[in-house]
C-alpha positions as CSV (number, residue, x, y, z in Angstrom):
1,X,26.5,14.6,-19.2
2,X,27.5,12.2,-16.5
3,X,30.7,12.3,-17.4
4,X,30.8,15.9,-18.1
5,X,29.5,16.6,-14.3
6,X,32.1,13.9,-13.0
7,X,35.1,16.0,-14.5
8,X,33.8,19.6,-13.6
9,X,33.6,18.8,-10.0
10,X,37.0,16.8,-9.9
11,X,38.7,20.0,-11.4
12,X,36.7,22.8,-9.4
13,X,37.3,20.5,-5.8
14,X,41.1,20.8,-7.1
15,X,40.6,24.4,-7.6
16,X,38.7,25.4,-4.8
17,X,39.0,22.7,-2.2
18,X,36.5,20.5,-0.3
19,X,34.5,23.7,0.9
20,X,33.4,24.0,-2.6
21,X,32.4,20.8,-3.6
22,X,28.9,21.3,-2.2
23,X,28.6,24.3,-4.2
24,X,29.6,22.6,-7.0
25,X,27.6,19.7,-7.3
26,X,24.7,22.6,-6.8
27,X,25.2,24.7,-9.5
28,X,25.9,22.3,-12.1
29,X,22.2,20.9,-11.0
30,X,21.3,24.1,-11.3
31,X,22.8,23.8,-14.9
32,X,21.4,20.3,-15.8
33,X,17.9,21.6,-15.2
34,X,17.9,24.5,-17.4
35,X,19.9,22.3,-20.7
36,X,16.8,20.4,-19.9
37,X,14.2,22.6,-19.5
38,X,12.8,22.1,-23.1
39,X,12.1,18.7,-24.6
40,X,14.2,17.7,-27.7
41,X,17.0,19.4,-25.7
42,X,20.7,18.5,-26.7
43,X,21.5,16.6,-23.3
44,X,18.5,14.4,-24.2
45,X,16.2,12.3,-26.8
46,X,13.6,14.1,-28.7
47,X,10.4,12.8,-28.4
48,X,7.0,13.6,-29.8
49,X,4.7,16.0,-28.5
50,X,1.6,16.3,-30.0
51,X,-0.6,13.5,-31.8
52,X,-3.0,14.2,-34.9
53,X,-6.4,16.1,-34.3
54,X,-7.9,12.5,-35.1
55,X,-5.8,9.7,-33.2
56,X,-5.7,5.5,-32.6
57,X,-5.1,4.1,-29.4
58,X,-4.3,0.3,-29.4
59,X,-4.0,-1.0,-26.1
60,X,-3.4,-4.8,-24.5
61,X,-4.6,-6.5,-22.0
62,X,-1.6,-9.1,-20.6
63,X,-3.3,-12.1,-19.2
64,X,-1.6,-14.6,-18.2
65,X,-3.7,-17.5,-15.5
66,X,-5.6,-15.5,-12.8
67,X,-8.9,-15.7,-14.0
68,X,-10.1,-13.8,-10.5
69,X,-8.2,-10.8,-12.0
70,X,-8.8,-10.9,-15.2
71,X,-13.1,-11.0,-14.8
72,X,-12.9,-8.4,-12.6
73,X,-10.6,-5.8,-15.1
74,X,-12.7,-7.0,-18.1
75,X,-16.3,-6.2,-16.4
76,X,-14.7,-2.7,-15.9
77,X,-12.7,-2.2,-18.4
78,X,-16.0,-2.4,-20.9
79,X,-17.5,0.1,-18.8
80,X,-15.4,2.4,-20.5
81,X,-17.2,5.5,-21.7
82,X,-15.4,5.8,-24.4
83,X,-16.6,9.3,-25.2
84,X,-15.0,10.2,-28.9
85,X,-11.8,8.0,-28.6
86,X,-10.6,5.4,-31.2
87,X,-9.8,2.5,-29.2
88,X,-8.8,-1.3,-30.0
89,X,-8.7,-3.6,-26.9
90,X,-6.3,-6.3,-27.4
91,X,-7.0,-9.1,-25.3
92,X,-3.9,-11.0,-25.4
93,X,-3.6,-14.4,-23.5
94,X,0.6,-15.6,-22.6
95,X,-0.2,-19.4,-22.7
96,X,-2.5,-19.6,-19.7
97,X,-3.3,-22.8,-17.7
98,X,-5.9,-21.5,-16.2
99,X,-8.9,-22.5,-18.7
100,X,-11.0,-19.8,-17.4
101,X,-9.1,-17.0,-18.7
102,X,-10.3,-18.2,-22.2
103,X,-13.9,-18.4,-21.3
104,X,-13.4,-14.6,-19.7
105,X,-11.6,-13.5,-22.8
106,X,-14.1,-15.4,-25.3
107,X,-16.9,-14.2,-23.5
108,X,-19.6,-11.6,-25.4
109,X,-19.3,-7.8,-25.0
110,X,-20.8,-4.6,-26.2
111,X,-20.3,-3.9,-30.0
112,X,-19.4,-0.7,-29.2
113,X,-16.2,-2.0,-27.9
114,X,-13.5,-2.8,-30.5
115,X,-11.7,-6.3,-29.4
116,X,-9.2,-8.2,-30.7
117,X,-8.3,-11.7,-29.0
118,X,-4.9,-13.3,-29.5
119,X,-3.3,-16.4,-27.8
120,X,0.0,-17.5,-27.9
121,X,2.1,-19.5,-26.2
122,X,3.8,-18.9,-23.1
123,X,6.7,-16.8,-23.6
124,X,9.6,-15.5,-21.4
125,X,8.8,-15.2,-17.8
126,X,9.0,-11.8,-17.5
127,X,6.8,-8.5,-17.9
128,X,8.6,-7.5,-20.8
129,X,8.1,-10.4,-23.2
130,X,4.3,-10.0,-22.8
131,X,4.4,-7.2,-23.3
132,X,6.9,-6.2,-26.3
133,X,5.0,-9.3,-27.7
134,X,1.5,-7.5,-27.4
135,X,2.8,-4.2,-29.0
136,X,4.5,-6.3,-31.9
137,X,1.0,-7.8,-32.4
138,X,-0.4,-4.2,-32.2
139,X,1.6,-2.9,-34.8
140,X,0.3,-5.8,-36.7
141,X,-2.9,-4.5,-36.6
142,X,-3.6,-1.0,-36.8
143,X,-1.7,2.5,-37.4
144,X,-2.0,3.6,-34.2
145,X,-0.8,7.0,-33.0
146,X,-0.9,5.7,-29.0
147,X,0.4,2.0,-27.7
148,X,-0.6,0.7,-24.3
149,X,-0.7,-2.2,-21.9
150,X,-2.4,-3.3,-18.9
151,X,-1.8,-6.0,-16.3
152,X,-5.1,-8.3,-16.2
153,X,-5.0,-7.2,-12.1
154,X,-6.1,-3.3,-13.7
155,X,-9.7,-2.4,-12.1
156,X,-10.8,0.7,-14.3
157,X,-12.9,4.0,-13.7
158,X,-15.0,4.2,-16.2
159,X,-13.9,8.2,-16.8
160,X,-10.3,6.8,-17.3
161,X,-9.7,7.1,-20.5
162,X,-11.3,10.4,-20.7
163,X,-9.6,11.9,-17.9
164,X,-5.9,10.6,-18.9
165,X,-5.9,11.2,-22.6
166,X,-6.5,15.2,-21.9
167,X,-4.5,15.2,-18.7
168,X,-1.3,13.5,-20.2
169,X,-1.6,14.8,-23.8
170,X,-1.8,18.1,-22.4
171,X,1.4,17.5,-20.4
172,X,3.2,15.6,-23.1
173,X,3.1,19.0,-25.4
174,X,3.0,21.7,-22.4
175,X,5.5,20.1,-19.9
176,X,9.0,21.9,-19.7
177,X,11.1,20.6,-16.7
178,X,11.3,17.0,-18.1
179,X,11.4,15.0,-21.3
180,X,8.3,13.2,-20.8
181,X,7.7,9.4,-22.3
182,X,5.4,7.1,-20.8
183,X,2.2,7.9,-19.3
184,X,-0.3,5.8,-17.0
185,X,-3.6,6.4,-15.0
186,X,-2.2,4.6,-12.0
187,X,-0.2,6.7,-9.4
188,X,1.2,4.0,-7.2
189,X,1.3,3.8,-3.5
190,X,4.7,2.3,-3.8
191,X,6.0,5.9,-3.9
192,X,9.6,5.3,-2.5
193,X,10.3,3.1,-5.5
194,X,9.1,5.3,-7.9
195,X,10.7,8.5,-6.9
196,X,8.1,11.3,-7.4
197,X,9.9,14.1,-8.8
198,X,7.1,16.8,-9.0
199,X,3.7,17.6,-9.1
200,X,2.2,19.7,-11.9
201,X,-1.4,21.6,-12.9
202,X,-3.0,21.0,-16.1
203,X,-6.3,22.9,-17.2
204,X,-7.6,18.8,-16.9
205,X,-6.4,17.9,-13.7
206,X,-2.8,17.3,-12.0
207,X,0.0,15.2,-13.3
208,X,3.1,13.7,-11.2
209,X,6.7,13.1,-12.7
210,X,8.5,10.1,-11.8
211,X,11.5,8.4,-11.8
212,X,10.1,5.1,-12.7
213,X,6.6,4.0,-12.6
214,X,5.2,0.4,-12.5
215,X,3.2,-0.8,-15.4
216,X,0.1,-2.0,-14.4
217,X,-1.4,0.6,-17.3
218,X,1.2,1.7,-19.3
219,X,0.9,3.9,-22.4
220,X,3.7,5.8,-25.3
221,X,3.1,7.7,-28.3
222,X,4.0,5.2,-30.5
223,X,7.1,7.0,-32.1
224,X,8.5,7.6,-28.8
225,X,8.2,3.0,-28.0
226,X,10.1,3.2,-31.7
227,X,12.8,5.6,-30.9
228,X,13.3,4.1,-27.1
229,X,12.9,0.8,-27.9
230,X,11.3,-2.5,-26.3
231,X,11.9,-4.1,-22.9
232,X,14.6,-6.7,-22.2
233,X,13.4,-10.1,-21.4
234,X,14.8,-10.2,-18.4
235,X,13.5,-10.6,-14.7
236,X,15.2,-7.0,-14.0
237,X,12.9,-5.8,-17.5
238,X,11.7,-2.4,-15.5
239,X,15.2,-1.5,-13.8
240,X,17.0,-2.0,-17.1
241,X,14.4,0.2,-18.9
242,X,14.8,3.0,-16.2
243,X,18.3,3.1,-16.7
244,X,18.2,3.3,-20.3
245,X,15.9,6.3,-19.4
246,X,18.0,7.9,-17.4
247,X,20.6,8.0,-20.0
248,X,17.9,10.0,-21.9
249,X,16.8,12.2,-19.1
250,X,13.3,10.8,-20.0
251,X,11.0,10.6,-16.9
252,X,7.3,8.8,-16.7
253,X,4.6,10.5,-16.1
254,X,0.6,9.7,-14.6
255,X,-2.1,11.6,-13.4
256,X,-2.1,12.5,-9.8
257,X,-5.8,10.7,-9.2
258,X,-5.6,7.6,-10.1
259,X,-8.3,6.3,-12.6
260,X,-6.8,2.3,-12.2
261,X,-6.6,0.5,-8.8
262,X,-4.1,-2.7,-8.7
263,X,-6.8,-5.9,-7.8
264,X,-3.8,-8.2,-7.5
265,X,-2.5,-9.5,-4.0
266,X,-0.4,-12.2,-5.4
267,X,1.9,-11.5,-8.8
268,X,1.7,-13.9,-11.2
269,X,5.9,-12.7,-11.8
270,X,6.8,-13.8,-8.1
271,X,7.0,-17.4,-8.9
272,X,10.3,-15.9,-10.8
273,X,11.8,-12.9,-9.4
274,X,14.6,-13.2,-7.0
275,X,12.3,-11.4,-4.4
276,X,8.7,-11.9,-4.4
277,X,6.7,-8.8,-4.0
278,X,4.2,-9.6,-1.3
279,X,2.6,-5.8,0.1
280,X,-0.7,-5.5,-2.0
281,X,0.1,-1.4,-4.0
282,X,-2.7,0.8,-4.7
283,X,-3.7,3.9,-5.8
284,X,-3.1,7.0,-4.5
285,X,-5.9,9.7,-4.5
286,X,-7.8,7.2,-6.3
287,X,-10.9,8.8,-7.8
288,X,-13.0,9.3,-4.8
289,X,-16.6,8.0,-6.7
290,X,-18.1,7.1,-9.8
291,X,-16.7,2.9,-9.7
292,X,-18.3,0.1,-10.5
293,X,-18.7,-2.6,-7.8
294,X,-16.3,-4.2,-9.2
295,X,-13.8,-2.0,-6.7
296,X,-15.5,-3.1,-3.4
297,X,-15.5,-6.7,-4.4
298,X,-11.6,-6.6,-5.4
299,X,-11.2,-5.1,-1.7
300,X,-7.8,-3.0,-1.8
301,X,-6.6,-0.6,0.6
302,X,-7.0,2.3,-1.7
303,X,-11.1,1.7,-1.6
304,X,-10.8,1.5,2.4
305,X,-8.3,4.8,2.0
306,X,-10.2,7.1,-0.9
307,X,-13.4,5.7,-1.7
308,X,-15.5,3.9,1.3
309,X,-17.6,5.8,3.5
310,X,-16.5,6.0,7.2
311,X,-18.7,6.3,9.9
312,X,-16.3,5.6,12.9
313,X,-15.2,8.6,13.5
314,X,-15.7,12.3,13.6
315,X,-17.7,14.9,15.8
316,X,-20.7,13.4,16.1
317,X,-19.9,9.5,16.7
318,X,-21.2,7.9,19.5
319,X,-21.8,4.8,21.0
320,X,-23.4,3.4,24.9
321,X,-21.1,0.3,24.7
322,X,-18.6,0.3,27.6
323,X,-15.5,-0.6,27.1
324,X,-12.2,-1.5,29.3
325,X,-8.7,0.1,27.8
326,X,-5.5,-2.3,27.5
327,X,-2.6,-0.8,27.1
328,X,1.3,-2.6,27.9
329,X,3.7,-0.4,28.4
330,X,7.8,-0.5,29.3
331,X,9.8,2.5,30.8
332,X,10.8,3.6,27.2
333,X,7.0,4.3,26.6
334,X,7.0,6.5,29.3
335,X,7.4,10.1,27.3
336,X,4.5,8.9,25.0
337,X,2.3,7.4,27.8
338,X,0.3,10.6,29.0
339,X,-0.4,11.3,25.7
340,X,-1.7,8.5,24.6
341,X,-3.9,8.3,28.2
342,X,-5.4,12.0,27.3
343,X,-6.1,10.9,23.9
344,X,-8.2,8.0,24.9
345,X,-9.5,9.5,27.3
346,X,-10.7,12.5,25.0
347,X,-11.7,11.0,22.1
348,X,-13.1,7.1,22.9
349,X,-17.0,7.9,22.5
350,X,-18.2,4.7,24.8
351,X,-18.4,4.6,28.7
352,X,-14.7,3.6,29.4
353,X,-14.9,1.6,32.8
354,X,-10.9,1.3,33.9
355,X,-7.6,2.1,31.9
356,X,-5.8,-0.9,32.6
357,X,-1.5,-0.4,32.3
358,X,0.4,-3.8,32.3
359,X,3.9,-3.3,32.5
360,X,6.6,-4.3,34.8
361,X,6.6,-3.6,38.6
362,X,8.7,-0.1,38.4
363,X,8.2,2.8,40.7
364,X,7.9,5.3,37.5
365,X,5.0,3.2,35.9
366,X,3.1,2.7,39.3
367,X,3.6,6.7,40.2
368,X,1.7,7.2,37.0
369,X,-1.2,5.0,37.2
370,X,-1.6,7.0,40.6
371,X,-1.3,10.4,39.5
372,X,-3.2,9.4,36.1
373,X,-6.0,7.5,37.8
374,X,-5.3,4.4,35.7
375,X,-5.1,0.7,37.6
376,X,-1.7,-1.0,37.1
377,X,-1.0,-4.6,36.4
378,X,1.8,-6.4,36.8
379,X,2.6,-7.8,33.5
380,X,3.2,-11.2,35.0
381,X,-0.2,-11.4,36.4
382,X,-1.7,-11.3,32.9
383,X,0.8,-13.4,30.0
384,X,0.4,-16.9,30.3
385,X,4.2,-17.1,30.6
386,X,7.0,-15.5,32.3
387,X,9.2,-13.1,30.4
388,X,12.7,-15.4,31.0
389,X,10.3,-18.3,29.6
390,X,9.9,-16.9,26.2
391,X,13.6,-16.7,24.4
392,X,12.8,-14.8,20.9
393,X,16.4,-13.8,20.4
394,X,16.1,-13.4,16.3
395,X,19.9,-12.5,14.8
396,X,20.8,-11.2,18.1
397,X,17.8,-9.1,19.6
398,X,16.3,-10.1,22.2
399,X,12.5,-9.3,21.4
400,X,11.1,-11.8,24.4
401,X,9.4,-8.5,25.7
402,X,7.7,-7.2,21.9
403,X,6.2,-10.9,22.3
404,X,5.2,-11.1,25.7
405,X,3.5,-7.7,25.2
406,X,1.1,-9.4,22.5
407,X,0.4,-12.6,24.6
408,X,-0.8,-10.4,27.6
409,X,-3.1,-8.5,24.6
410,X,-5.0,-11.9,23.7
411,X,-4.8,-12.6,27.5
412,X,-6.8,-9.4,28.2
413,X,-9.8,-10.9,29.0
414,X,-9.0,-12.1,32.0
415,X,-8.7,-8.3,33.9
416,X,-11.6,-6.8,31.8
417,X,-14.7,-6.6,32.8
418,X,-16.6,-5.8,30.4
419,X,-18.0,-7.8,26.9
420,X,-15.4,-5.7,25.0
421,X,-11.8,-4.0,25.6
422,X,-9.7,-2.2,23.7
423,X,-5.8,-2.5,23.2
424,X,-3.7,0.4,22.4
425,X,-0.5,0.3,21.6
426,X,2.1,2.1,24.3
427,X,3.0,4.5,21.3
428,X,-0.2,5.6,19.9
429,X,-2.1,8.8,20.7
430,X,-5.9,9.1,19.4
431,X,-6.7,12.0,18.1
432,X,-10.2,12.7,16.8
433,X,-13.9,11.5,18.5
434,X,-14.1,7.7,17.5
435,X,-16.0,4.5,18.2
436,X,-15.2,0.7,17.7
437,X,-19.0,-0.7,17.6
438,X,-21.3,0.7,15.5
439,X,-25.0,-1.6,15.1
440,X,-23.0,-4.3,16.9
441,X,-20.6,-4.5,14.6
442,X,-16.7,-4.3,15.5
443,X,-14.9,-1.4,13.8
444,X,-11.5,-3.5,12.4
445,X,-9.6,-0.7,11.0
446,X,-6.9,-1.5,7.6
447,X,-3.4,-0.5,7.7
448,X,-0.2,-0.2,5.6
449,X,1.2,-2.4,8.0
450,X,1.2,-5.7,5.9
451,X,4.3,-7.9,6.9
452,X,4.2,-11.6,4.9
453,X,5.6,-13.3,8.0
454,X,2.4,-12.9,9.6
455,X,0.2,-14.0,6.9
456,X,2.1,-17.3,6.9
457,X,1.9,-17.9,10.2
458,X,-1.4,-17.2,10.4
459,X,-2.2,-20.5,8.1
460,X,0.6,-22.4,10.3
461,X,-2.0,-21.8,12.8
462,X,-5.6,-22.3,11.4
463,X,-4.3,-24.5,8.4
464,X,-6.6,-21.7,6.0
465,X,-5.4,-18.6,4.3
466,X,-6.2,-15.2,5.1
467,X,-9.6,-14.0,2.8
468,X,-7.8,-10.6,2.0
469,X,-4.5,-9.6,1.6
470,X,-5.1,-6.6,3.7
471,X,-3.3,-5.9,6.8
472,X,-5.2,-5.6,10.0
473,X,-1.9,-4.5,12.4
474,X,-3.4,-0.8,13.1
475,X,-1.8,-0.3,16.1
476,X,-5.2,-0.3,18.1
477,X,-7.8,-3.0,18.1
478,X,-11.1,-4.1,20.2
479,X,-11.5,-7.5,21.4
480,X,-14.8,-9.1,21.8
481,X,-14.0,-11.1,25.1
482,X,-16.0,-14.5,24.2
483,X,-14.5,-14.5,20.6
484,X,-11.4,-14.2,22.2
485,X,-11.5,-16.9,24.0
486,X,-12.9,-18.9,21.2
487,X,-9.3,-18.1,18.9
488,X,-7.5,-19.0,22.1
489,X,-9.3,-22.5,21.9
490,X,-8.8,-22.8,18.3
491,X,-5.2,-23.1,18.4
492,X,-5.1,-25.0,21.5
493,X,-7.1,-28.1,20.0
494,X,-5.6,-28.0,16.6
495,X,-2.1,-28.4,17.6
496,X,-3.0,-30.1,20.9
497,X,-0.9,-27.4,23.1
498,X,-1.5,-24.3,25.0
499,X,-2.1,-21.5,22.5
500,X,1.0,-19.8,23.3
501,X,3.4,-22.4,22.8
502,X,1.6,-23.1,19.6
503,X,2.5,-20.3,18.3
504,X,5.9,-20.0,19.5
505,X,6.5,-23.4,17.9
506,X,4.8,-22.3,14.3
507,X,6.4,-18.8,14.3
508,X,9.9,-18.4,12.3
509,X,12.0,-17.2,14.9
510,X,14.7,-16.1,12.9
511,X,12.5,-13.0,11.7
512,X,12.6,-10.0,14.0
513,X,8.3,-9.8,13.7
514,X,7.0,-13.1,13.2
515,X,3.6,-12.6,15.2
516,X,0.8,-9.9,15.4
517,X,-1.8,-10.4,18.0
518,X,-4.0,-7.6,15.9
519,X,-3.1,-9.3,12.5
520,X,-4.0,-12.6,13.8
521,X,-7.8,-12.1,15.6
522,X,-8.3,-9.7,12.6
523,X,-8.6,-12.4,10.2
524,X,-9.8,-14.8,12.7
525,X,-12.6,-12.4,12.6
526,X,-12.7,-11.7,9.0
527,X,-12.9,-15.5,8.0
528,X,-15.5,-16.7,11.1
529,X,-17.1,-13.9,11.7
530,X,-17.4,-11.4,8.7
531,X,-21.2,-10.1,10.1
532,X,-19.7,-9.1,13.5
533,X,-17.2,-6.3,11.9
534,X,-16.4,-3.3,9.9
535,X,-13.6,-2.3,8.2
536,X,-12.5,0.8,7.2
537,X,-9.2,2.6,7.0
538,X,-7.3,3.2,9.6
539,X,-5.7,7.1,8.9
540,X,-2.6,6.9,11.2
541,X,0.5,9.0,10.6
542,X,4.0,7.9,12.1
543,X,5.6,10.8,14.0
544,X,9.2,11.6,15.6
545,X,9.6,11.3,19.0
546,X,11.0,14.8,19.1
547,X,7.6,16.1,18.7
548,X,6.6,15.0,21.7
549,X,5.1,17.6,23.6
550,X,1.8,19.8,24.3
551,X,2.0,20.8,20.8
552,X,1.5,17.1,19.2
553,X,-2.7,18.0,19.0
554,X,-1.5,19.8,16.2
555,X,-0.5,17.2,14.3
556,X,-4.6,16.3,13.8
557,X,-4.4,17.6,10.1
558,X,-6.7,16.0,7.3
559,X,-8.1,12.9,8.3
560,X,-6.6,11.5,10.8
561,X,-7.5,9.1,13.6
562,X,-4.1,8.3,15.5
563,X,-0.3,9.6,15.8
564,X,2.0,7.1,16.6
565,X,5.6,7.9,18.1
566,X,7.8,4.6,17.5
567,X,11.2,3.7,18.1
568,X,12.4,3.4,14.5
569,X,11.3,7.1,13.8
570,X,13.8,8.7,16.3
C-alpha cells in the first residue's frame, strides 16, 4: 500500500502539478480508510474476532528484582474478583537477585486463584525476552483462548478483569475503522508516544485506538500472538513490533479508564536502554474508586489526578491564615502580569497582607505596582547575589536571570512579614477559590513537571534521595518562613558555603534547568516534615500567549486551579 500511495501521488503531482498534491495525499487517505474499514481486509492481516462462549485466559506476571513492585501488584492482583473468568496467573521470575521476589512469589494465596510459579534464569535484557519466554511457558501449560503479560510495577482494580474482557471483546468483534490486535487495561499518560488515534463507545464502556501502547498489561487472542509473531530481543523490542504492525495496519487497543496504574518510578530496563526513561507514566481517567490501599501507598500521579479527594479548592474553601504574595517578574511578563494579580487577588481565600513584585528597576514595572496597588522590590534588594555574579550560560543561553528569579524565591523571607508567603510564578493566573493551609497543614500541590536534573541535584545537595518520584514544580508554592530558613541552613553547613553558591557548584550547568526552588523545599518538606503538608494535584493547563485577554476566565473549564501562559507556548 505504501508503495502504491508513493506512485499515485508521484504520477497525479506530474499530472496536475504541486497545487494538487495536497489533494492527493487526501483522497487516497480517504481511500486507505475505507479498504480498511473491515477487519480481515485485503490491505491487512486477518485476525480473530470472537473467542468461544467458554474461554481461558493465561496471563504472566514478569518479575524480574523489585520486590517493592512486585508485593504491591501481587496484594492486588489477588483481589481480583474474578467473577466467571477462567484465569491462570503465571508468576514468572527472569533470574532475580533480589531474594525477596521469591519469598513474594512463594508466598500463600487464596485457592480460588489459579497460580503457576516458574523461575528461570536471566534471559535477554529486554522486555521482549521475558516476555515471549512467559507466553512459550504459557502455551506449555494450558489451551488458552487469551495470552497476557504484566510488568511486576502493575497495581490492579479489582473490577479489571471484568471491565476489560467485555469492553475489548466487544470491540475486538464490533470495531470497523481498524484491525484491532492487542488490548490492555492501562491507558497511558504518555499519550504523545502512543498516538491516540480515536476514541470509541461500547455498550461496556469506552475504548481508545492507538498507535502503539506500552505493555505494562498486555493481552492477544492467542491466534492473533501466532499469526503476528513474538517480540525481537532487542532493546528497540516495542518500536520493532510497531513497525511490523504498521505493515499490517493492526492498531492496539485499551479501555479509556484505566483499570491498571504503573507503581514503578524507576525501570528495571533503564540500566540497558540507550535513554533511560525517568518521568514516572500513569493512568489516564483511572477508575475514580473502588482500589485497594495498595494505590495510595504506591503514590503515583494518577491517584493525586483521578482518585484523591481534594479539599483545597473550590467555592467554599476558606482559611484566616494571612499570607504575603511573591511574585518576580521581568518586562516580558508584563502582558500576563495583571492577570495573574486579579487572579490572586480573586481567588486566594486567606487575608493577603501585601503583593510583593521583585523585578528590575524599570519605569513600566514601577507604573504598575502604583496603578495595581502592589509594593515593588528591586530585585537586587532581595537575591543574595547580583545578577552579573551568577554566569549560567548553558550551550549558549544565558539563563543568569531564570536562576536569580528562584534565589530571590527562597530569599523571600526576608520582605514578608508574615509566618507564610506565597510564590507565584510571573506566568500563572489562578483561577478558582483556593487555599494553601488547611488544619496547619501546607497544601504542596503535584505536577507533570518532573525534570531528572532536579532530582539529582537535590541528593547533590542533602546527600538523600527524594521519597517519591513525584514532581513538586507547580508553578505556585507557599513557603513556611522558619522552614525556610532551616533548608537555607541545611545546605550552608553541609557543604560549608553560602546556600547559593552550593548550589551553583552542585548544579550541572550544562543543562538549560538544572534547579527548581519549588522542586527543591518540596521534598525538603516531604522527607523532614511529611505532618506539616498536603499533597494533592495540581490541575494546571498551559495556554498560548495569544489568548491573553479579558476572555482568558473562560478558560476555567473542568477542574482547574491555574492557567499558565509561558514562553515556549507562543
Amino acid at each position: 500500500m505504501a508503495r502504491l500511495k508513493h506512485y499515485t501521488k508521484q504520477l497525479l503531482t506530474f499530472l496536475l502539478g504541486e497545487r494538487g498534491k495536497a489533494y492527493v495525499s487526501m483522497q487516497l487517505q480517504k481511500l486507505e480508510a475505507v479498504l480498511l474499514a473491515r477487519p480481515g481486509s485485503l490491505l491487512g492481516i486477518r485476525l480473530q474476532s470472537t473467542l468461544p462462549q467458554q474461554f481461558k485466559i493465561g496471563m504472566a506476571v514478569l518479575a524480574h528484582d523489585r520486590s517493592e513492585y512486585l508485593e504491591l501488584c501481587l496484594e492486588s492482583l489477588f483481589k481480583t474478583k474474578l467473577h466467571n473468568y477462567d484465569i491462570t496467573f503465571l508468576l514468572q521470575d527472569d533470574g532475580s537477585t533480589d531474594p525477596e521476589v521469591r519469598e513474594i512469589i512463594d508466598r500463600p494465596r487464596d485457592p480460588r486463584y489459579k497460580i503457576v510459579r516458574f523461575y528461570s534464569p536471566k534471559g535477554h535484557d529486554s522486555w521482549g525476552a521475558a516476555f515471549n519466554k512467559a507466553m512459550q511457558k504459557l502455551l506449555e501449560l494450558d489451551d488458552f483462548d487469551i495470552l497476557g503479560s504484566c510488568d511486576s510495577d502493575a497495581l490492579f482494580h479489582p473490577e479489571w478483569l471484568d471491565q476489560t474482557m467485555k469492553i475489548c471483546l466487544w470491540a475486538k468483534e464490533h470495531h470497523g475503522d481498524h484491525i484491532l490486535g492487542p488490548f490492555s487495561s492501562f491507558n497511558s499518560s504518555d499519550y504523545e508516544f502512543h498516538r491516540i488515534l480515536g476514541t470509541y463507545a461500547s455498550p461496556y464502556g469506552s475504548y481508545v485506538v492507538k498507535y502503539r501502547m506500552g505493555a505494562l498489561n498486555y493481552f492477544y487472542f492467542k491466534r492473533d500472538l501466532l499469526k503476528l509473531g513474538f517480540y525481537a530481543e532487542d532493546k528497540n523490542d516495542e518500536t520493532l513490533m510497531t513497525e511490523k504492525f504498521n505493515r499490517h495496519y493492526v492498531r492496539n487497543y485499551s479501555t479509556e479508564t484505566s483499570y491498571v496504574e504503573h507503581i514503578g518510578a524507576v525501570s528495571v530496563l533503564n540500566k540497558w536502554r540507550p535513554t533511560p526513561v525517568r518521568a514516572p507514566v500513569y493512568g489516564i481517567n483511572l477508575a475514580e474508586s473502588g482500589w485497594g490501599d495498595e494505590l495510595e501507598k504506591a503514590d503515583t500521579l494518577g491517584f493525586y489526578k483521578y482518585v484523591k479527594r481534594n479539599s483545597s479548592f473550590g467555592d467554599n474553601v476558606r482559611s484566616e491564615t494571612p499570607l504575603d504574595i511573591l511574585i518576580p517578574a521581568i518586562e516580558k511578563d508584563m502582558p500576563a502580569l495583571p492577570y495573574v494579580v486579579e487572579g490572586a487577588r480573586k481567588y486566594i481565600r486567606h487575608p493577603i497582607g501585601s503583593i510583593f513584585i521583585l523585578a528590575p528597576e524599570l519605569s513600566s514595572i514601577k507604573s504598575f505596582c502604583e496603578k495595581n496597588n502592589c509594593a515593588f522590590v528591586p530585585e537586587n534588594t532581595v537575591a543574595p547575589i547580583q545578577k552579573k555574579d551568577v554566569h549560567y550560560v548553558p550551550r549558549g543561553l544565558d539563563r543568569s536571570g531564570w536562576l536569580l528569579q528562584q534565589f530571590m524565591k527562597l530569599s523571600g523571607d526576608k520582605i514578608s512579614s508574615h509566618d507564610y508567603f506565597l510564590a507565584l510564578d510571573a506566568d500563572t493566573v489562578l483561577m478558582c477559590p483556593q487555599v494553601f493551609l488547611i488544619d496547619g497543614q501546607t497544601i504542596l500541590l503535584h505536577s507533570d513537571e518532573h525534570h531528572h536534573p532536579y532530582f539529582e541535584l537535590f541528593f547533590k545537595l542533602f546527600g538523600v534521595p527524594t521519597r517519591t518520584p513525584l514532581s513538586f514544580v507547580a508553578h505556585q508554592m507557599l513557603f513556611n518562613r522558619n522552614r525556610l530558613r532551616e533548608l537555607r541552613n541545611a545546605i550552608a553547613i553541609r557543604h560549608n558555603k553560602a546556600w547559593h553558591e552550593a548550589i551553583m557548584s552542585k548544579m550541572d550547568a550544562t543543562q538549560s534547568s538544572a534547579f527548581s526552588e519549588f522542586e527543591t523545599y518540596g521534598h525538603w518538606m516531604h522527607n523532614n516534615y511529611p505532618g506539616e503538608i498536603k499533597r494533592e494535584y495540581w490541575f494546571n493547563t498551559s495556554v498560548s500567549k495569544r489568548h491573553l485577554g479579558s476572555d482568558i476566565w473562560s478558560c476555567n473549564r473542568g477542574p482547574c486551579r491555574s492557567i499558565s501562559f509561558h514562553s515556549y507556548t507562543e
